[in-house]
Every structure is written in C-alpha cells, then in structure tokens.
SEVO-92921 format. One line per field, with one value per residue (C-alpha): residue number from 0; chain; x, y, z. Coordinates in steps of 0.05 Angstrom, whole numbers, plus 32768, in hexadecimal, padded with zeros to 4 digits. Example, Ala and Ser with C-alpha at 12.3 -4.5 7.8 and 13.67 -1.06 7.14 Angstrom:
// residues 2
k: (0,1)
c: (A,A)
x: (80F6,8111)
y: (7FA6,7FEB)
z: (809C,808F)
***
This chain:
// residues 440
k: (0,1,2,3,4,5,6,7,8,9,10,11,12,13,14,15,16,17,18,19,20,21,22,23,24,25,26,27,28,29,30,31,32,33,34,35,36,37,38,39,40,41,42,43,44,45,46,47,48,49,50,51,52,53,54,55,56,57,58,59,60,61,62,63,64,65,66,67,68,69,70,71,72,73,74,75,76,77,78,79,80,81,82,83,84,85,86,87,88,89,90,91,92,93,94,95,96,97,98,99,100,101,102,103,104,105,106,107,108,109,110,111,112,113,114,115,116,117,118,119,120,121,122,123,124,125,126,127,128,129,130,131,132,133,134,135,136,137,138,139,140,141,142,143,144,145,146,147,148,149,150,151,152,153,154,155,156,157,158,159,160,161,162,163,164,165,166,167,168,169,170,171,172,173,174,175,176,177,178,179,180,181,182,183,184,185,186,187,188,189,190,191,192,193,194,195,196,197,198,199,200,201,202,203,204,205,206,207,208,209,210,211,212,213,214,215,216,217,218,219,220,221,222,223,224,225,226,227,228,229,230,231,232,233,234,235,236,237,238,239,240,241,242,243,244,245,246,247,248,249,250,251,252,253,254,255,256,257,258,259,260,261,262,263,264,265,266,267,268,269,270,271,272,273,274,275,276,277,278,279,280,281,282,283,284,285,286,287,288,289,290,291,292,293,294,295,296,297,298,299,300,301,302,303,304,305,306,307,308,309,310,311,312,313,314,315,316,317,318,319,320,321,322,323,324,325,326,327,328,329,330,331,332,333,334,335,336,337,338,339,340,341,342,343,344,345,346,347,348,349,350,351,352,353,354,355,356,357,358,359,360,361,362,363,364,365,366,367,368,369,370,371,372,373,374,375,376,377,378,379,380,381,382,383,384,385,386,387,388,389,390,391,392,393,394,395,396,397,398,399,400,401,402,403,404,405,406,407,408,409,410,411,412,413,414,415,416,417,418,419,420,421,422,423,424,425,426,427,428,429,430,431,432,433,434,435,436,437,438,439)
c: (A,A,A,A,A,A,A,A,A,A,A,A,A,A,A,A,A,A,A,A,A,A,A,A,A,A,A,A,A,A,A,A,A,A,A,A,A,A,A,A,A,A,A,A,A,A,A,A,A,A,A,A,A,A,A,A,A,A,A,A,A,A,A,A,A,A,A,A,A,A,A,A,A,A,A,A,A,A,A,A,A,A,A,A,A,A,A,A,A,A,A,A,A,A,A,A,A,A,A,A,A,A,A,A,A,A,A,A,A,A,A,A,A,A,A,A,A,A,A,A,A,A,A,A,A,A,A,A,A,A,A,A,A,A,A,A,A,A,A,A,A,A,A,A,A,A,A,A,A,A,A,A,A,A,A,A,A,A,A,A,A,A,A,A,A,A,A,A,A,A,A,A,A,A,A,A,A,A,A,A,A,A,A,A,A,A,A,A,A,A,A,A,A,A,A,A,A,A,A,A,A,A,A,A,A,A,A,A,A,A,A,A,A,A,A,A,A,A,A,A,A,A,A,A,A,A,A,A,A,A,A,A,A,A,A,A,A,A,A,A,A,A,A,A,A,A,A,A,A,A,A,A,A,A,A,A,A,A,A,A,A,A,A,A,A,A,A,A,A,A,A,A,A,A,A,A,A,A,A,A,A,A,A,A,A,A,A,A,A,A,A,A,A,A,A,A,A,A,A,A,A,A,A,A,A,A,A,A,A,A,A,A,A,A,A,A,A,A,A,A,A,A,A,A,A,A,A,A,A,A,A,A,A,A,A,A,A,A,A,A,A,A,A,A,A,A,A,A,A,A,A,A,A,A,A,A,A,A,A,A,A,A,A,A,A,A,A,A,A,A,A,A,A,A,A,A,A,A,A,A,A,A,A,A,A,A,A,A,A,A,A,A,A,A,A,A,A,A,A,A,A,A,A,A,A,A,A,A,A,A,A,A,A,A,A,A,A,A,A,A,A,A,A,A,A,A,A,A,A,A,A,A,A,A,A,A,A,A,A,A)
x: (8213,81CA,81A4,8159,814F,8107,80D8,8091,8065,805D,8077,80B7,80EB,8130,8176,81BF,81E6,8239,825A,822C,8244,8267,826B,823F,8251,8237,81F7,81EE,81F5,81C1,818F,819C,819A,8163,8138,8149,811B,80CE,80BA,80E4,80BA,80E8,812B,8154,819D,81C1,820D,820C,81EE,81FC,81A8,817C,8139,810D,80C4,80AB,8065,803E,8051,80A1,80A9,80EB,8109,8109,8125,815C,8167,8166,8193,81C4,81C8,81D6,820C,8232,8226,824B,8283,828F,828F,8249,8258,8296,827C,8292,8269,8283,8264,8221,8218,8230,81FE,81C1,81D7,81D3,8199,8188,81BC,81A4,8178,819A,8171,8151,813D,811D,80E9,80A4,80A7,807B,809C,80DD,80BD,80AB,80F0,810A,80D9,80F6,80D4,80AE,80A9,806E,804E,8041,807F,8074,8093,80C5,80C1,810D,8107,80DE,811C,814D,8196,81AF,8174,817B,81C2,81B3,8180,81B0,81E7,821A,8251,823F,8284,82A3,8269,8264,829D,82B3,829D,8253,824A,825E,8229,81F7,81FF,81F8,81B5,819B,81BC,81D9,81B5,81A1,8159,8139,8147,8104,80F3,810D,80E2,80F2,80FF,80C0,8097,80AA,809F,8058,804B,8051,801D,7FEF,7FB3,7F78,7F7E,7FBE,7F97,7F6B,7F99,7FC1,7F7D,7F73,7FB7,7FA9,7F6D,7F81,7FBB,7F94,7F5A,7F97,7FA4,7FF4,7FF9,7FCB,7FE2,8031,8021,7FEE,8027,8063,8041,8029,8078,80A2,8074,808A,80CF,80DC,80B9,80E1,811B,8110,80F7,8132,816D,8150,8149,8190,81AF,818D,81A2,81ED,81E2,81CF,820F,8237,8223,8246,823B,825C,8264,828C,827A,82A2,82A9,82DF,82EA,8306,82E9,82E4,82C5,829C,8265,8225,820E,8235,8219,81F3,81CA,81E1,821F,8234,822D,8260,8238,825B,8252,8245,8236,8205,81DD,81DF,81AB,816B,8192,8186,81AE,81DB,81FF,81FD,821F,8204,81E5,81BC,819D,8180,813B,8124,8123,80F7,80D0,80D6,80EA,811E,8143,8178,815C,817B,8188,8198,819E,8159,8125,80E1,809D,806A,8070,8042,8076,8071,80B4,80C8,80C9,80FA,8136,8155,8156,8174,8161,817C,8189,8197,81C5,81EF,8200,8218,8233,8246,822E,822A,81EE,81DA,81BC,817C,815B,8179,8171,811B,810F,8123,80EF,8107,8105,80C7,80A8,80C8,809C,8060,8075,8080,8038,801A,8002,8027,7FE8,7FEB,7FFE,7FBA,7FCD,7FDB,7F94,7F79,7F9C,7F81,7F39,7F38,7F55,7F25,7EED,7F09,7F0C,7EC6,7EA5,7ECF,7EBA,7E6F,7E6A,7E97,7E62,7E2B,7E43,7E59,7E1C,7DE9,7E21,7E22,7DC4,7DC5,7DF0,7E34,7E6D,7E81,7ED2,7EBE,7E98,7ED9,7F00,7ED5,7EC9,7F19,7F2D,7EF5,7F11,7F59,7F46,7F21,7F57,7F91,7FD0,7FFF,7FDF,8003,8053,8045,8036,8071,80A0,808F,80A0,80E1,80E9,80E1,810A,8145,813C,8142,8177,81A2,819B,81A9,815E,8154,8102,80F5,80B2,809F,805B,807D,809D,8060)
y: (7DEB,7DEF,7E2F,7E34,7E6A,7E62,7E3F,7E6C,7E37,7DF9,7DBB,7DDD,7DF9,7E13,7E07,7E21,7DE1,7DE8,7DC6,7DC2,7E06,7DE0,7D95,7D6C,7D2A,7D48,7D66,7D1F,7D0A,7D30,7D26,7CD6,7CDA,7D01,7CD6,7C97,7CC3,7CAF,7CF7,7D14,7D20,7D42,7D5A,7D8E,7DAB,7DDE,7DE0,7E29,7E4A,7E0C,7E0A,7DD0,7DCF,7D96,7D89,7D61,7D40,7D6C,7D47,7D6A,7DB4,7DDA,7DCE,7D83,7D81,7DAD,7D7F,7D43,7D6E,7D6E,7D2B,7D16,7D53,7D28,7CE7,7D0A,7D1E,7CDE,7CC2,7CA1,7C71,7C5A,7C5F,7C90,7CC5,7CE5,7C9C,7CA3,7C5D,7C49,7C7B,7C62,7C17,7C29,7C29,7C5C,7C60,7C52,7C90,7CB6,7CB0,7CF7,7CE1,7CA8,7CD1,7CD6,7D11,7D3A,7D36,7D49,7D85,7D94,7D94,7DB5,7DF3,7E2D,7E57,7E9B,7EDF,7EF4,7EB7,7E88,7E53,7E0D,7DDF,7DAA,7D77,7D63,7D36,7CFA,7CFA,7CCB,7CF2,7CDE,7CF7,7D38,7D3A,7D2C,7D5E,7D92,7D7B,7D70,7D42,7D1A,7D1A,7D59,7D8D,7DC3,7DE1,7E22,7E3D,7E22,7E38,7E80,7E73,7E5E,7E9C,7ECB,7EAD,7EA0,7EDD,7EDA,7EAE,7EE7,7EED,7F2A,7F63,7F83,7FC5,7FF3,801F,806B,809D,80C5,8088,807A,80BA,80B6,807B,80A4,80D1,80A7,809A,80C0,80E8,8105,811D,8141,8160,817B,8197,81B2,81D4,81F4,820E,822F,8248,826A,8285,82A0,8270,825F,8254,820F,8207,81FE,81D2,81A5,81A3,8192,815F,8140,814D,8130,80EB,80EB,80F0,80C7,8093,80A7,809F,8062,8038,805B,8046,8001,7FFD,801D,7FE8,7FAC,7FBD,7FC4,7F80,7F65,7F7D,7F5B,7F13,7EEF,7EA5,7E7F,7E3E,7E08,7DE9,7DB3,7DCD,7DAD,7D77,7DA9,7DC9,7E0A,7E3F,7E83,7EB1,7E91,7EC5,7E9A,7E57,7E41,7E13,7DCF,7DD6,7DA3,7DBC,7D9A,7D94,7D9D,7DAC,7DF4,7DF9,7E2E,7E0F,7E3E,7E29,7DF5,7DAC,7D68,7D3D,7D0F,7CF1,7CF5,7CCE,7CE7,7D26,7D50,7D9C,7DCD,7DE7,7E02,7E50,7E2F,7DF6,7E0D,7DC7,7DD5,7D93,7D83,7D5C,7D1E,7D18,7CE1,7CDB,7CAA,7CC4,7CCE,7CB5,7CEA,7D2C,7D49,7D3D,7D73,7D9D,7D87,7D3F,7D45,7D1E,7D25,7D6B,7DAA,7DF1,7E34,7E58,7E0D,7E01,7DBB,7DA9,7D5A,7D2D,7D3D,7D3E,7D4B,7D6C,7D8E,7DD5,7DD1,7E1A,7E5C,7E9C,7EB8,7E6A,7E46,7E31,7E6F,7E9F,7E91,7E94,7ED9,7EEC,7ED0,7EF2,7F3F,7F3E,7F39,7F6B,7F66,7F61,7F9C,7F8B,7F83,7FC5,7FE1,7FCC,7FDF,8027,8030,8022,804B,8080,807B,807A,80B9,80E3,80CB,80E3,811D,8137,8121,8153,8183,818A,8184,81C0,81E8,81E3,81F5,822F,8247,823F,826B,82A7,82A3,82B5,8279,828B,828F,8249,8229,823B,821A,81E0,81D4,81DF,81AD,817F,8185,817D,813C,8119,8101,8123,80FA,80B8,80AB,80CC,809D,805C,8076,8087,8046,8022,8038,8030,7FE8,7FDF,7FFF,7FC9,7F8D,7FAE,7FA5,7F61,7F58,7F59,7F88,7FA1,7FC8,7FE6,8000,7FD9,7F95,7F9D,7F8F)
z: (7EAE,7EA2,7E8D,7E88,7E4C,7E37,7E61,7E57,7E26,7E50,7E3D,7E1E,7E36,7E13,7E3D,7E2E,7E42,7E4E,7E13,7DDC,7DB6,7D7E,7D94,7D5D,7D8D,7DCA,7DB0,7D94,7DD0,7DF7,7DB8,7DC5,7E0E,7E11,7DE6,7E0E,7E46,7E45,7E65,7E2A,7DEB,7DB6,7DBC,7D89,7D9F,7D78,7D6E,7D63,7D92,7DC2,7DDB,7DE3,7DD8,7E06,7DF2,7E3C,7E51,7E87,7EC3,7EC1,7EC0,7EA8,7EEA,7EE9,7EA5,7EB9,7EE8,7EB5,7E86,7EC8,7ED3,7E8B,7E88,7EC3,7E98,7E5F,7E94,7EA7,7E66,7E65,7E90,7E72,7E2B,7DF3,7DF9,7DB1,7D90,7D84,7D79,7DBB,7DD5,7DAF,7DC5,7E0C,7E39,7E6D,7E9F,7EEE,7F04,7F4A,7F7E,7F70,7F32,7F52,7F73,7F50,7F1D,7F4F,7F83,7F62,7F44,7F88,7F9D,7F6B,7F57,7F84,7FAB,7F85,7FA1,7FBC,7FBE,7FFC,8002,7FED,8027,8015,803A,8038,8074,8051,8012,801A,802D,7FEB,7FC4,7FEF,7FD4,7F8F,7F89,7FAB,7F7C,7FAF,7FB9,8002,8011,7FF1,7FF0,7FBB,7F8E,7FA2,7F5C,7F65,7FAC,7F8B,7F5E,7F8A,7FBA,7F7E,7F66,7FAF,7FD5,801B,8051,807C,8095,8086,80B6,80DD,80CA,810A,8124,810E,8146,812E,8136,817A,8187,8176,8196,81D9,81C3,81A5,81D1,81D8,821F,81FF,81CC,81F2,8219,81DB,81BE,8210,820C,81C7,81D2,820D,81F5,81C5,81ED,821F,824C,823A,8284,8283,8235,824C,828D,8267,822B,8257,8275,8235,821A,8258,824E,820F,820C,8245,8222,81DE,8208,822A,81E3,81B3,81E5,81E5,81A0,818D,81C3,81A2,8163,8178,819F,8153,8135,816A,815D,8115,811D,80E6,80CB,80BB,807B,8043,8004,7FD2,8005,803A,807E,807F,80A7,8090,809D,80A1,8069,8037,8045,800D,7FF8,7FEA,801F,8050,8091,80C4,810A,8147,8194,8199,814B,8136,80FD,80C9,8099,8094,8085,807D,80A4,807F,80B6,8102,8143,817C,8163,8190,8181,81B0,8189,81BB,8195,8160,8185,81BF,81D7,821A,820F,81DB,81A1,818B,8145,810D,80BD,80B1,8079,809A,807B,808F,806E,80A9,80D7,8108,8103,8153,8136,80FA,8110,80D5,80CB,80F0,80ED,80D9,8127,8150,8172,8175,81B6,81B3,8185,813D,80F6,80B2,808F,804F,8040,8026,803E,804C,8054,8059,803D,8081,80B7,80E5,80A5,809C,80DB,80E4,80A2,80C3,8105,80E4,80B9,8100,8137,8173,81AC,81E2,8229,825E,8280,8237,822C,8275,8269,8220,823D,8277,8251,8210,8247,826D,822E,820E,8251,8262,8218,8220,8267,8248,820C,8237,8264,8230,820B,8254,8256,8216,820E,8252,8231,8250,8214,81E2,81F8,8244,8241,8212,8240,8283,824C,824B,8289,829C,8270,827E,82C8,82BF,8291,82BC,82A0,82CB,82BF,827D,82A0,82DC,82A7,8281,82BE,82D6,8299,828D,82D5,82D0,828A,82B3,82E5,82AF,828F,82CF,82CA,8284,8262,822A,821C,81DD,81ED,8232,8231,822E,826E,8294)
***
C-alpha cells in the first residue's frame, strides 16, 4: 500500500510504501526501479522509518507517482517478473518492464484520471468512455475477472464514503407555513385586521383574520401531508446490487458499492453507480430518467474517440439510477455517490429557482396590482378626509375598511381550496404533488 505523506513543494512528494520499514533489498529495489523511470529525477528510501522520497519533472503530480509506486509494488509481488527482487544486480541488469495499459496513456491524461475530485470546486469530467476497458481497470486497480478484495473495497468506502446522493433540504413546517402567507394582498389584510382591531373594530379584525388563517392552514395542510408521504415513499425503496469481489457474486446495498467494483448487469438490474462497460451480449438500458430517451439503449464494451460525446451516445458506459432491461454484462465503478452524472445534475438542479406556475404568476400580478391601487385611493381619500377636518381615527378607520373591501379576501381560499382540491384528485390515481401551485 501506497501513502502520500508530503506532497505541498511541487515536484516532490514523500510516500510511506508497505514493506520498506527494515528491508535494505527492497528499498534497493525501489531506488533501482525508480531510476530506470525517465519522469523520475532522484530517488532516496529509508529503512527506518520505511518513506520514500521521489524528486519528478512537472508534467506528473503526486498522484501519478503514487500510481507508479503501485505498479512497481505489484512487480516486487510477483517477483519482478520472475527475477530476484532481493539481487540488486539482477535489478540494475533489467530494463523497464512492459508499461499496463494505464501507464500507456500520455502523462496528462493519466493525471487527469487520477487527480480526484476537490471540495468546493467545480468537477473535472473524466471522460472514461474514450480509455480502453483495460486501462479503465488498471487505473481502478481491479482484477477484470475477480474485482476488488474485500479489505480494499473497506478501504475504499472509508476514504470515499457511502454512494448516496445528497439528500434535499425538506422544507420546515414554519416555512411552509409562510409560504401561504406570503404575498402582498395578505399583507394588507393582516395590517387591515390590526389596525382595526386596535381602533375597535375586533368584529372586521377576526373575520378579515380567519379568513387570512383558514387559507393558510389548508394550504399548510395540503403541502406538509405531501411532503411527509414522499418522504416515507423514499424510505421504502433499497435497490441493491450485485457486484464480484474476491471472485464471488454477491449482493448488497447500493450504499456500499464502491469505486473500482464490478457491477454484474442483468434484466431488471438497478445500476448502482457510473461504470464503464467491460463486457456486454445483448445489453440494453432504459435512460430515459437521465436522457430522457423512451427506448432501451443498446450497449457494448468498444472505447470511443470523441471526448464530446454527448452522454445519450456513450455505449460503453451506464449510469448511476438506469435501469438494465436486456441482455447481460459486466462493468466497472468509476463514479459514485455526488460524483456520478445524476449526482451532479441534482447539484446543478438544487442551486436553482424553481420558476412559478402561469396562474402563480397571473395571481401574484393581479394581486400586487390590487394592493398598489387599493393603497394609492386609500391614501388619496384619507388624505381629502383628513385636509377637510374629519378626525385622523375616524378617517383610519373609512381608509381600512375601504381597503379591506377592495382586496378580495376569498380570492387566495378559493386558489388554495382549489388546489388541494385538485392534488386530492391525483392522489386517487396514484400522483403525488408537493406544492399546491404545481398542480396546475
């Protein structure tokens, strides 16, 4: 195992490697190896505290010599090829051994590959379809045939976390609340019922305010039930996933798919993660939730040229949310979690407004235009009233109950009454609505 320690001055990096603490023939080793590399300009392990420090040229980054360190880590598992690794001599005599097809790939595009993703900053895409499926394989550091060890899919899910898309902020039950009051003509009519109440007129203050109140909680109502019911809808659904690790098939919770497993395709399969397609006989997927494509898809294991490829034409790859529904298939994990394609338009998706309805709209207008010229003749009258010597309490209150007569009070219950009217209907036949605009 590989671990980056010190990688802050550019061009070197310092890496605790598994098996160096106290081997002289294996820190040999990596010094020779490492020197046989013409991207590698100095190289210095240490027996005691079992670290390696790598001087590289500008084009690599820490990540692509971790990756280097990797690959000659499995050399000196296998025995270097068949030579003695403990011989130094045998080592210095040798030549480079055969690159894997990741290593193969321009250093660029290998550090693009390999560089994850940073918080908080906008996410670099990978274009995974235009790799050859070994290359996707070797970069992933899985076996084709046997997936991941148990051990490093444990350690994968620590350092990546679960591959569960970030849940939506629900709406609290005081902010749907105030969504029902939020408009201007209810404003006015709360300051109308105020005032009056306090210039004696509890009377029009408790009709104006119950109307204002029942529109309210029938809307508060209506939204919170549907909101409560989608949520328990959510809790319902556990897809999992059938995935080869160690060489065997076994199934689990799509939260503990990682990356780098190999995802067995099926009829009927829910594909867990983003994955390239390492094998397929009649594959077809149904994209439509992401493309919005209503036919199947067919699908097949051949690298693509064009990195532009629009994300409707990539044969080879499947998406996180698809669903399989012919032939069968073998692909690899390359995305989960917030860093598939869905996870990432559901980022895009939340940091937007969500555009009001047309009769949202043509309710919002006639009611901003109502209030602006109810106030306008209100002010107007109270001020002739008040120049020509009639009492500043008599005129407020012929000012308010002008106003509260020219504001419809039941235009907002009827919208409302209506709404949830309508979401009752749908829910009979099996459609759920979260807001009570959306139902138009």
């Amino acid at each position: 195992m590989i671990e980056a320690i010190h990688t802050t001055i550019e061009g070197r990096a310092r890496f605790k490697v598994e098996g160096l603490l106290g081997s002289d023939s294996f820190k040999r080793f990596l010094e020779q190896r490492l020197n046989l590399e013409k991207d590698i300009l100095s190289a210095s392990a240490s027996t005691r505290t079992g670290n390696i420090l790598v001087s590289y040229n500008s084009n690599n980054n820490h990540h692509t010599i971790a990756f280097l360190l990797e690959d000659i880590l499995i050399e000196a598992q296998q025995g270097a090829a068949g030579s003695d690794v403990s011989d130094p001599q045998t080592t210095r005599a040798a030549s480079v051994p055969e690159r894997s097809k990741a290593r193969q790939l321009p250093v660029e595009t290998l550090k693009r590959f390999l560089t994850p993703p940073e918080e908080g900053k906008e996410q670099v895409k990978k274009p995974w379809h235009t790799l050859e499926a070994e290359a996707v394989t070797a970069i992933m550091r899985t076996d084709p045939a046997n997936g991941l060890f148990v051990a490093a899919a444990s350690e994968r899910l620590k350092e990546h976390g679960p591959n569960l898309l970030p849940k939506p902020e629900a709406r609290s039950g005081a902010e749907i609340f105030f969504e029902q009051v939020n408009s201007l003509p209810v404003y006015l009519l709360g300051a109308a019922a105020g005032i009056s109440a306090l210039t004696g007129g509890l009377l029009d203050a408790v009709v104006i305010g119950g109307v204002v109140l029942a529109n309210a909680v029938i809307g508060y109502f209506t939204e919170s039930g549907a909101e409560k019911t989608m949520e328990s809808l959510k809790e319902l659904v556990h897809p999992t996933a059938e995935v080869i690790r160690d060489g065997r098939e076994i199934h689990m919770a799509v939260e503990e798919v990682v990356v780098g497993d190999l995802l067995v395709l099926k009829p009927g399969t829910y594909v867990a993660a983003d994955s390239r397609i390492l094998n397929a006989h009649r594959l077809s997927v149904d994209e439509s939730m992401l493309t919005g494509e209503s036919m199947p898809v067919h699908k097949d294991a051949g690298r693509l040229k064009h990195e532009n490829t629009p994300l409707a034409d990539r044969s080879n790859m499947v998406y996180m949310g698809t669903l399989v529904t012919g032939g069968q298939g073998l692909a690899v994990v390359v995305a989960t979690s917030r860093f598939t394609e869905v996870g990432m338009l559901q980022a895009m998706l939340s940091e937007t407004d969500t555009p009001k309805t047309p009769i949202e709209l043509q309710l919002t207008r006639m009611g901003n235009q109502l209030v602006i010229a109810c106030g306008a003749i209100c002010g107007v009258v109270f001020g002739i009233g008040f120049l020509r010597g009639y009492g500043l309490v008599q005129m407020l209150k012929l000012a308010i109950s002008l106003a509260a007569s020219a504001v419809p009070e039941g235009l907002p219950a009827a919208a409302t009454i209506n709404f949830a009217m309508g979401i009752r209907d749908l829910r009979r036949h099996g459609v759920l609505v979260r807001r009570l605009q959306a139902v138009e």
